[in-house]
Phi, psi and omega in degrees: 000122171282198190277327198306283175013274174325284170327320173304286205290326150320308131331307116348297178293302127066205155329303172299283189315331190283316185293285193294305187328318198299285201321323171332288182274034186243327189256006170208067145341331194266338196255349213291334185280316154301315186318331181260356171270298188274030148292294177326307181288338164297269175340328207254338181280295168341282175288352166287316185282338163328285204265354182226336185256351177222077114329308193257078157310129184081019175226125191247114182257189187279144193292154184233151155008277155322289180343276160317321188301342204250308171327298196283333136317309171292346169294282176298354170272347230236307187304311185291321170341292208293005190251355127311332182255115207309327177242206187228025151333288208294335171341327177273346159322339200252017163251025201252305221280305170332317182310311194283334190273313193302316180326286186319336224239215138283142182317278182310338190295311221286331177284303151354275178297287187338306159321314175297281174343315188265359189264287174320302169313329171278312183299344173267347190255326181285339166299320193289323161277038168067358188091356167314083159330289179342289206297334202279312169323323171284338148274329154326304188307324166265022197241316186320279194284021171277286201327296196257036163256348190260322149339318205267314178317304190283336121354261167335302178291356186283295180322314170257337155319303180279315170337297164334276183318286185327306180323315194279334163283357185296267203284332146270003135336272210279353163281335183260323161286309155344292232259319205282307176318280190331266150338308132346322165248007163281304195294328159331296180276339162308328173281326149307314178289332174263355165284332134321281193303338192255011179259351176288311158275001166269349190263320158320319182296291177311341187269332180307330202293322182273359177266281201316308165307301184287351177274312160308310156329316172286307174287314161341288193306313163306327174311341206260306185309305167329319184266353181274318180314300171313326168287002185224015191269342165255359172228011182191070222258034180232351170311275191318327206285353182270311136008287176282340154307304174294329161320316183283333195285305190323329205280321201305302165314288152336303162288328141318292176316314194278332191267352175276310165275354152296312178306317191309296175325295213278335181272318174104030190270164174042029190270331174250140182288120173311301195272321160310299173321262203316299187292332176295325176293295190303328159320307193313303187301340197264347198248353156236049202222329194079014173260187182223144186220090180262125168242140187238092200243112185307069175298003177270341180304118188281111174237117180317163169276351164270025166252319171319291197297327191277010181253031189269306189310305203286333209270322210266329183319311179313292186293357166279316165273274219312324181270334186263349191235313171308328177060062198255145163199039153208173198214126169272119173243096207261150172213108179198162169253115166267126161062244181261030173224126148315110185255085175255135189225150171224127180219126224238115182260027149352176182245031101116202195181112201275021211212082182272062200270132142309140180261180169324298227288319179308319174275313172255057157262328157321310218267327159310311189274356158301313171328318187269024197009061158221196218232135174234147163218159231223106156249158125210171146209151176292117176117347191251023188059186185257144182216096183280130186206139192226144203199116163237162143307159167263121186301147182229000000 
């Protein structure tokens, strides 16, 4: 039971308990003073049992000690009620205490009490007529299905106070799973995003590293022809004039070299490695995602860079529905060549779908291998996962 809940029936009780004292000591003037001492001592075993012994709602641990003792206190202040009081108000007091066990207990306590509880309540009514059997039977008899429609009522709110709860640790399940994907794939595409930037730099690095050799290399190699030339431009000058030939082809080369890696730069060609890239995503995926990605991959397969990007594009899409919507956590990733065709497939063992709508990123990953005239095709059904499969020619 939560505190709203709580509160409500507390309040409630309450108010009732407060409703019968009045009347109580308003029909026995002569007695109002015990009735209002043990109204007190009731009400004060009440919030003890209320506000201090069922604290943890929903977890019905074994009844203890303490417990009976305070039951049994209020049962027996509730029994001296009935016996100051002239009429048989108070009687319904000992369904306060049903309340509270049922809410409060166990199943079995609660059936339990009930029996008792209502054993009592008759050993109070036949005191109270005196021993009149008659009369006292007729009311046993009308007390019986009170016990056990407030037995079935409070039994039911027990019942839906733990729905509730169930509902409600449920939906911050699932609000904290939410938030935990949701930070998974940020961090996810972050990762990517730095598998890009640091394989774009490392491959920046290597082309400096080869502008850096070959200009050194190119210039050495001229320095030294130069100084031979001057030594032979006067005793041996068709020497020399070769000397400086060769000099030019080294500057001549050198400068090809230097102007191929510039290009590189300015175009943005070749800065990434494919098949380095396609393994740093499946690394990425794995380590931050929790999943296993088994592959099989041709690295010898010649690909233009728009077949490249789209088959970056289908593997990462794949690996994104599949972990955010499929909830897949093992991935088959295929790259190979059959006969005169590239061939890539990805498969998931999600939980698949017999209803299949595309989504943005799934149509225009379509309307690209058309372009690039090849052929996709889309499985999925339920309970067997998801499945991407792509088919190119081999370019000649």
């Amino acid at each position: 039971m939560n505190d709203k809940n709580k509160s409500m029936v507390v309040a409630v009780n309450y108010s009732i308990f407060i409703l019968v004292m009045i009347i109580n000591c308003i029909r026995n003037n002569e007695n109002w003073i015990y009735i209002i001492t043990l109204y007190f001592i009731l009400m004060t075993f009440y919030t003890i049992s209320t506000f201090f012994m069922h604290h943890d709602q929903g977890r019905h641990k074994k009844l203890g000690l303490a417990e009976i003792f305070v039951y049994f206190i209020e049962t027996c202040t509730i029994f001296l009620v009935n016996r100051f009081d002239s009429t048989l108000i108070s009687v319904v007091l000992y369904l306060f205490i049903l309340e509270d066990i049922v809410i409060n207990e166990g199943i079995i306590y609660g059936v339990f009490s009930t029996f008792i509880l209502y054993g009592v309540s008759s050993i109070s009514i036949l005191c109270k007529l005196y021993y009149n059997s008659s009369k006292a039977v007729i009311n046993m008899l009308l007390y019986l299905p009170v016990y056990a429609v407030v037995y079935v009522i409070f039994f039911l709110i027990n019942r839906l106070f733990k729905q509730n709860k169930i509902i409600e640790n449920s939906l911050k399940d699932i609000t904290i799973k939410k938030l935990e994907k949701d930070n998974m794939y940020d961090e996810l595409k972050s990762a990517y995003d730095r598998v890009e930037e640091i394989t774009a730099l490392k491959e920046r690095n290597r082309i400096a590293r080869e502008i850096h050799d070959t200009v050194g290399h190119t210039l050495t190699t001229v320095l030294v022809e130069m100084e031979a030339c001057k030594r032979l431009i006067d005793k041996k000058p068709e020497l020399a004039s070769e000397k400086l030939d060769l000099a030019e082809g080294q500057v001549r080369k050198g400068l090809n070299s230097i102007r191929a890696s510039v290009r590189v730069l300015e175009n943005g060609e070749d800065i990434m490695d494919f098949y380095s890239d396609i393994q740093s995503i499946i690394n990425e995926t794995e380590k931050h995602s929790e999943v296993i990605i088994k592959s099989q991959i041709d690295d010898s397969i010649s690909l233009s860079k728009a077949q490249e990007k789209v088959i970056l594009s289908a593997l990462l899409e794949g690996l994104t529905n599949g972990i955010r919507h499929g909830k897949s956590s093992a991935f088959l990733f295929k790259l190979y060549l059959d006969g005169n065709q590239i061939k890539f497939s990805l498969e998931d063992n999600g939980e698949g779908t017999d209803i299949f709508v595309p989504g943005f990123g799934i149509r225009a990953m379509m309307e690209r291998v058309k372009e690039l005239k090849g052929k996709i095709s889309i499985y999925s059904k339920a309970g067997e996962g998801f499945g991407i499969y792509i088919n190119f020619n081999i370019e000649k």
